[in-house]
C-alpha atoms as one frame of an Amber mdcrd trajectory, in Angstrom:
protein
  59.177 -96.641-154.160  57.271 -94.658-156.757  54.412 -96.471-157.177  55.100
 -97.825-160.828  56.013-101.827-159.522  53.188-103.548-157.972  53.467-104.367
-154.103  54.073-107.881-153.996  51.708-110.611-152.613  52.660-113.243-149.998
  52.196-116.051-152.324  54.603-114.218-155.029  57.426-113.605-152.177  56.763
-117.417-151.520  57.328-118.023-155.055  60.015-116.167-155.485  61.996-117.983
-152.538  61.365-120.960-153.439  62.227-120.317-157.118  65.596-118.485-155.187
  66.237-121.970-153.528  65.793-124.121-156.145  68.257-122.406-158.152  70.866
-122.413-155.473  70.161-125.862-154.837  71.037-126.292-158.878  74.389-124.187
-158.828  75.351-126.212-155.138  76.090-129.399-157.808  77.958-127.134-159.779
  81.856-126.878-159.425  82.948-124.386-157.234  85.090-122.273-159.940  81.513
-122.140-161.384  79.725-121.293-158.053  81.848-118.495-157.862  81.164-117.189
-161.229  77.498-117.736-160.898  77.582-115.563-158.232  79.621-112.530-158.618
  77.004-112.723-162.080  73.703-112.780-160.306  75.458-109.724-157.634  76.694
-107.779-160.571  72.992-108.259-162.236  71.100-107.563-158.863  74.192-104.158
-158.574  72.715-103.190-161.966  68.958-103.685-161.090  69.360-101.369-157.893
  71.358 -98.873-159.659  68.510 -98.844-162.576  65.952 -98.606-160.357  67.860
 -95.384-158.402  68.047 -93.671-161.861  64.375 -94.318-162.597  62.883 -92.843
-159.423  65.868 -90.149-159.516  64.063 -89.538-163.393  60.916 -89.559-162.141
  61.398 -87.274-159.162  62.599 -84.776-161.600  59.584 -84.618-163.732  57.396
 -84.278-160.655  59.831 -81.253-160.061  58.922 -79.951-163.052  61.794 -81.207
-164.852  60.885 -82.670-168.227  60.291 -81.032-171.371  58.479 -81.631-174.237
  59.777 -84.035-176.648  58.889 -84.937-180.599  58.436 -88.252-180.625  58.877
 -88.903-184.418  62.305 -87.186-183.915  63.041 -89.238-181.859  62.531 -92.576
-183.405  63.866 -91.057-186.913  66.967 -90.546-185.046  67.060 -94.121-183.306
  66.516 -95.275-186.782  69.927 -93.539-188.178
């Protein structure tokens, strides 16, 4: 990890369980055509997370390389803008 996400605390892990179990618990009533859905979602979502996270420290590698360039900022946001 790169440093820019905060290690996590034992209470927040205990949190996040717990918040993890309550929402399986939820989806457990639910059909199991919709069980199914719900899950491939939340794996596609977690797929797209890790793969996020890969290109960030991939990105951020490279400017500790050396990598980046300079950049005009108001360029940039004119040409968001258009």
């Amino acid at each position: 990890m790169t440093g820019l996400v905060p290690a996590r605390r034992k209470g927040d892990i205990v949190f996040m369980i717990r918040t993890l179990q309550r929402a399986i618990e939820e989806v457990e009533r639910l059909s199991e055509p919709d069980q199914e859905k719900i899950g491939r979602e939340l794996l596609a979502h977690v797929e797209k997370l890790r793969a996020l996270r890969a290109d960030l420290d991939a990105g951020i590698r490279s400017l500790d390389a050396g990598g980046g360039r300079k950049v005009d900022i108001e360029a940039v946001i004119r040409t968001a803008w258009q």
